[in-house]
N, C-alpha and C positions, 0 to 999 in steps of 0.2 A: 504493500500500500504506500501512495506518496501522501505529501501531505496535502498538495491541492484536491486529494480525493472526498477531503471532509468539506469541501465546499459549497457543494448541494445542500450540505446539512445544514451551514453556519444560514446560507441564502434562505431555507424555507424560517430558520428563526429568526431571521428577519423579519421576516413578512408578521410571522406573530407578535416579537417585542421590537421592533425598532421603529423607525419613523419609514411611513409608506415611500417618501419620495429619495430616500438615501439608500445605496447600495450598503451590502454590509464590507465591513472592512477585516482580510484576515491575519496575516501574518509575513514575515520576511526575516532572510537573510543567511545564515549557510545551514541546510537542511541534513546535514550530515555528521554525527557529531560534535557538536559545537562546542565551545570554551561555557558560554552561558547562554542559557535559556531564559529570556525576562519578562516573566509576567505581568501584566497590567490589567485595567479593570476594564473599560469599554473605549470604543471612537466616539466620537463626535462630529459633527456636520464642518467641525476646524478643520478636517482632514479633506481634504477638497476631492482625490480619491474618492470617495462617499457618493460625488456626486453621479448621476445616470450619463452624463455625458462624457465623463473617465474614461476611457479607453484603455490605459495604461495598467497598472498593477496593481494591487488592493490591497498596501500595506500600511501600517499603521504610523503616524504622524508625519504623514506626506503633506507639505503645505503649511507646517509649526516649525517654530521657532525654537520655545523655551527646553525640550525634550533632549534636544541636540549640548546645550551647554553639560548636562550631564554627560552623555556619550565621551565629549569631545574632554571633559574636565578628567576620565578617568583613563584617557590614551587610547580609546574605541574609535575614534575617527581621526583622518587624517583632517589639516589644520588648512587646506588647501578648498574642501569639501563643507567644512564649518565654516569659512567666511564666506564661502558663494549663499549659505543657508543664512546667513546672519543677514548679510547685505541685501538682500529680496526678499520681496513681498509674497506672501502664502499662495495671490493669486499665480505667482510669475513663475511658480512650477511646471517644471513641464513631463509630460510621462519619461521622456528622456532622461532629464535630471533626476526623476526620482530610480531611475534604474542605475543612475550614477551612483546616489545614494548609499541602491541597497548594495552593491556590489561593493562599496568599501565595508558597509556591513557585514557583508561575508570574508572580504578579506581580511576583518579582525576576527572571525571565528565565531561570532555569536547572532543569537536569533531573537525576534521581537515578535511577540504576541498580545493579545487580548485572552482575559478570562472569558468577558462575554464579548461577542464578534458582534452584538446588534448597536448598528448608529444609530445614536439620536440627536435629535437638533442641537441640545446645549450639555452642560454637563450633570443634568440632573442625576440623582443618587438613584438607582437600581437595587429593589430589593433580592436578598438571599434568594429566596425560590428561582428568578430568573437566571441569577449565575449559575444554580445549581445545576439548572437542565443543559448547561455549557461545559459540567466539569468531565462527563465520561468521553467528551468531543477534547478537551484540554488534554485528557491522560495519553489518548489518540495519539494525539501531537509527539510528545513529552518520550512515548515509544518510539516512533518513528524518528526520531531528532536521534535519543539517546545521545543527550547533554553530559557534562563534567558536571555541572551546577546549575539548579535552578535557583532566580530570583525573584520572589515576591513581593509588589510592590501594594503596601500598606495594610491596615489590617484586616478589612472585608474578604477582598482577596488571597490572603496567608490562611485567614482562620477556615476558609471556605474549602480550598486547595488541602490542606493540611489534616482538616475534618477536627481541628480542635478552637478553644476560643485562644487568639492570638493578640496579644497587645505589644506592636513593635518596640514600644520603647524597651520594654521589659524583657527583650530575646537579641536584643543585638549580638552582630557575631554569634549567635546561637547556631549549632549547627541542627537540621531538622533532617531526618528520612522518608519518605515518600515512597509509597512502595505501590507500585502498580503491575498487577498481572503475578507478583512474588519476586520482580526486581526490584531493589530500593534505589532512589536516586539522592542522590545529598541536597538538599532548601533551604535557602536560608532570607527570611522575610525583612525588610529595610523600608523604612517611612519611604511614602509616596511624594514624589518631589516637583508635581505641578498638580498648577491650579492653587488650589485653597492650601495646599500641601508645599507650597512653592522655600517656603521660611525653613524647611526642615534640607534643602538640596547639600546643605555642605554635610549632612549627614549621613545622607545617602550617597554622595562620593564618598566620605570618610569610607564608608562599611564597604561599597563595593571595590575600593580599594586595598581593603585589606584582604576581601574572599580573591582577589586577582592573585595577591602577593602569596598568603599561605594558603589556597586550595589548587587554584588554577595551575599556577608555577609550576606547584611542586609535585601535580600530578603529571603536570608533561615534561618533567626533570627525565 
């Protein structure tokens, strides 16, 4: 199985929890093993991708801005890539550029997902139940990838994934197992670093700089 084969799935959930006139948006970036695997919560109508007239690829924070200073704060992007994204406008995206994007994404080794794939206009809050019906299509993924690391981004998402109640500030560097099918995978859940979350980012570089230094490293030692 690849991974775009879960995308009928992610599509008909759309139609049920997203907004009728946005596509849903899924994932990107090296599909094969990766360094890390980073979980987030949903897209949003920011992601211009979303829109029906998109042609291009249907990955997550195509046409944002603030998502990238993370990346690019913790040595995930090249610094050449980060000011073309800084210097232009959300609209001035083009399907080209965002395949420029992912492919530096993949050239750092790591992958970017949503927990739930349904867009919606703005960033409103998504109860439990509807992530819930996204996590056996996440585990999907999470096989298919067979990541070093996965990371979860705040605590909706960690406690949801995780299947316990998770309060980031209270597990930093904490290391989690994830065991899907009888494989464990190593998780480790780090504040959310946009939007309303924006104030906690040197946090969330601190952490995922240190899972780079002692898990990442030293398992491709």
């Amino acid at each position: 199985m690849k991974i775009s084969d879960l995308n009928k799935e992610y599509d008909k959930l759309q139609l049920k929890y997203g907004a009728k006139e946005l596509d849903s948006i899924y994932n990107g970036g090296l599909e094969e093993n990766p360094d890390i695997c980073f979980v987030f919560m949903n897209p949003t109508g920011r992601n211009i991708a979303s829109e029906k007239s998109w042609k291009g690829r249907k990955s997550p924070w195509i046409g944002t801005k603030n998502i990238w200073d993370l990346f690019y704060s913790v040595g995930l992007q090249d610094e050449k890539i980060y000011k073309k994204i800084k210097s232009i406008k959300g609209s001035e995206w083009t399907e080209e550029f965002a395949d420029e994007v992912y492919s530096d994404v993949e050239k750092h080794k790591y992958f970017i997902t949503n927990l739930g794939k349904c867009t919606q206009i703005d960033a409103r809050p998504l109860p439990d139940k509807i992530y819930k019906e996204y996590l056996s299509l996440l585990e999907k993924e999470i096989e298919i990838l067979n990541p070093k690391v996965i990371i979860l981004f705040g605590n909706q998402v960690s406690s949801i994934v995780l299947g316990e109640k998770i309060s980031v500030s209270s597990v930093r560097k904490k290391l989690f197992k994830k065991n899907i099918n009888g494989k464990e995978y190593d998780a480790y859940s780090i504040y959310y670093p946009i939007g309303n979350g924006r104030f906690n980012i040197d946090k969330s570089i601190e952490d995922i700089k240190w899972i780079i230094e002692n898990k990442i490293n030293n398992k491709n030692k």
